[in-house]
C-alpha positions in Angstrom: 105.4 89.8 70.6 105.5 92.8 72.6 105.2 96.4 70.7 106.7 99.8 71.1 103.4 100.9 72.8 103.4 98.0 74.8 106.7 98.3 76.2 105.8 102.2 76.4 102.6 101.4 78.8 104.2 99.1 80.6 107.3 101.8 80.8 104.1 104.0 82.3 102.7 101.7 84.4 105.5 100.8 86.8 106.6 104.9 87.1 103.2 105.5 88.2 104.4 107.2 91.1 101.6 105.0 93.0 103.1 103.7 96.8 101.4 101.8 100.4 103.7 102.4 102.9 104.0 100.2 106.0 101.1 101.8 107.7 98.8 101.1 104.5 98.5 104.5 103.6 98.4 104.9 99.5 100.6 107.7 98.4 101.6 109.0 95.2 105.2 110.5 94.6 105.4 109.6 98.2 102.4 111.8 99.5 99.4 111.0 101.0 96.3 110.1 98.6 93.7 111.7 101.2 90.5 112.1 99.0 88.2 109.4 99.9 86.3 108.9 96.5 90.3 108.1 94.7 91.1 106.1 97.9 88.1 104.4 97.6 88.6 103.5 94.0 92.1 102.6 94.2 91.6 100.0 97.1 88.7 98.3 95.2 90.6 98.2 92.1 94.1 96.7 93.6 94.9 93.3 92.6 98.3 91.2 92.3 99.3 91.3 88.8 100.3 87.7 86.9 104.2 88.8 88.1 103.3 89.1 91.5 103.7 92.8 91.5 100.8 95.2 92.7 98.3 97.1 90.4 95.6 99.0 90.5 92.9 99.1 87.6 90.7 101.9 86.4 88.4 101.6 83.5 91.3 100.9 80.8 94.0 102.0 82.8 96.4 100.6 85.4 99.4 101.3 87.4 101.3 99.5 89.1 102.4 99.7 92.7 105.3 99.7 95.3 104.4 97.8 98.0 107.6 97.2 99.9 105.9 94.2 102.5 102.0 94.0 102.1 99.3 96.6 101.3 97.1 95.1 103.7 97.6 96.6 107.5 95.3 95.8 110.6 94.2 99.2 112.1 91.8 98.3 114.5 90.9 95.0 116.4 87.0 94.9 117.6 85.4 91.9 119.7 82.9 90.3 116.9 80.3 88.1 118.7 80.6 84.6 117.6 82.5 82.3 120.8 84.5 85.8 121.7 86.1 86.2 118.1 87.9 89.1 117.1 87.9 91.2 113.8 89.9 93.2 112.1 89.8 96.8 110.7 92.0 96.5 107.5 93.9 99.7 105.6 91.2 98.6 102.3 88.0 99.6 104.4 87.1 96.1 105.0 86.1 94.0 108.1 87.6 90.4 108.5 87.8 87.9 111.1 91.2 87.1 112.5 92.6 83.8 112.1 94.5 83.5 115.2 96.5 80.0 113.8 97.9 83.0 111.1 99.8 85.3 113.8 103.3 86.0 114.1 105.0 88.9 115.2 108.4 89.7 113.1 112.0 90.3 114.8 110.5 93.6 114.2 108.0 93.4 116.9 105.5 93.7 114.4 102.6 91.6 114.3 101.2 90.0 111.4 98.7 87.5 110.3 96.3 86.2 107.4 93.7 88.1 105.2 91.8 87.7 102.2 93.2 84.2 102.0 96.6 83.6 102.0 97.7 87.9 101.7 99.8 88.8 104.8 99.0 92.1 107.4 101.4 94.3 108.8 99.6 95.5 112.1 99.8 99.4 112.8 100.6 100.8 115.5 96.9 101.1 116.6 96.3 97.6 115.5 98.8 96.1 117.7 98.0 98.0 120.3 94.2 97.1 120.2 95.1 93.7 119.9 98.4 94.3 122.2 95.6 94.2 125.5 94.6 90.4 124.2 97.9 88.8 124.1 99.8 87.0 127.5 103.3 86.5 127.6 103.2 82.8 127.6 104.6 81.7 130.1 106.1 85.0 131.9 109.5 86.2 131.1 109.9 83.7 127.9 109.2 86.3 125.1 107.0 84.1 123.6 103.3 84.9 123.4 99.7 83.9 123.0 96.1 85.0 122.5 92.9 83.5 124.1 89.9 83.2 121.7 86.4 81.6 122.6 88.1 79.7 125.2 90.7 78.2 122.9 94.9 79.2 124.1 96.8 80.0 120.4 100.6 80.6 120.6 101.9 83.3 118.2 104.9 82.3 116.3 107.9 84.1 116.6 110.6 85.5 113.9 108.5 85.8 111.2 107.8 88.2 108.8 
């Protein structure tokens, strides 16, 4: 049975005020977070709550948070060793290898693809540009594209979001 301070937190939680717009930037009341301590504790603590919805967990506390398509954006692309393998520079700080079976790119224009499992990224602008220099029309003057990776061709789907 849900209380009147339970519905009042939860009341709190989802006015937080707490936002990732599309280029994975966290913002609060629709301004940039910019200190890199609170950045850096807000990206470690965000989960997906039982509902689906975003949150974000400190000590006792927790917010919930808009995320209108993914928090996770690629905003870099760098060549990682293994067979010619690419990785990606995601909004969270981390580093992950791209799965190139997992890329689409939206009616948009916007690239995505697979991290952290089965989460979708939006690519940046910067992302899809660093990546941009990788990808062949395939073949010329289709629209349809593809990537080259250790040696192996892999279409990108199309449509997708």
């Amino acid at each position: 049975m849900t209380t009147v301070d339970d519905a009042a937190l939860e009341l709190l939680r989802s006015r937080s005020g707490l936002s990732i717009d599309d280029e994975g930037r966290f913002l609060h009341l629709g301004e940039p977070i910019t200190h890199a301590r609170t950045l850096d504790v807000l990206w470690r603590s965000l989960s997906r709550a039982p509902d689906g919805r975003w949150l974000v967990r400190v000590g006792r506390e927790s917010a919930y948070v808009e995320v209108r398509e993914t928090p996770y954006t690629v905003r870099g692309v760098l060549p990682d060793a293994p067979a010619g393998a690419l990785a990606l520079l995601l909004s969270d700080g981390t580093r992950e290898p791209l799965d190139p079976a997992t890329l689409s790119v939206g009616d948009d224009g916007v690239l995505r693809c697979a991290v952290k499992g089965e989460e979708r990224a939006r690519f940046t602008r910067a992302g899809q540009v660093a990546l941009g220099f990788a990808i062949d029309e395939d073949p010329p003057g289709t629209g349809r594209y593809a990537i080259t990776i250790g040696g192996t061709r892999w279409p990108i789907r199309t449509g997708q979001r």
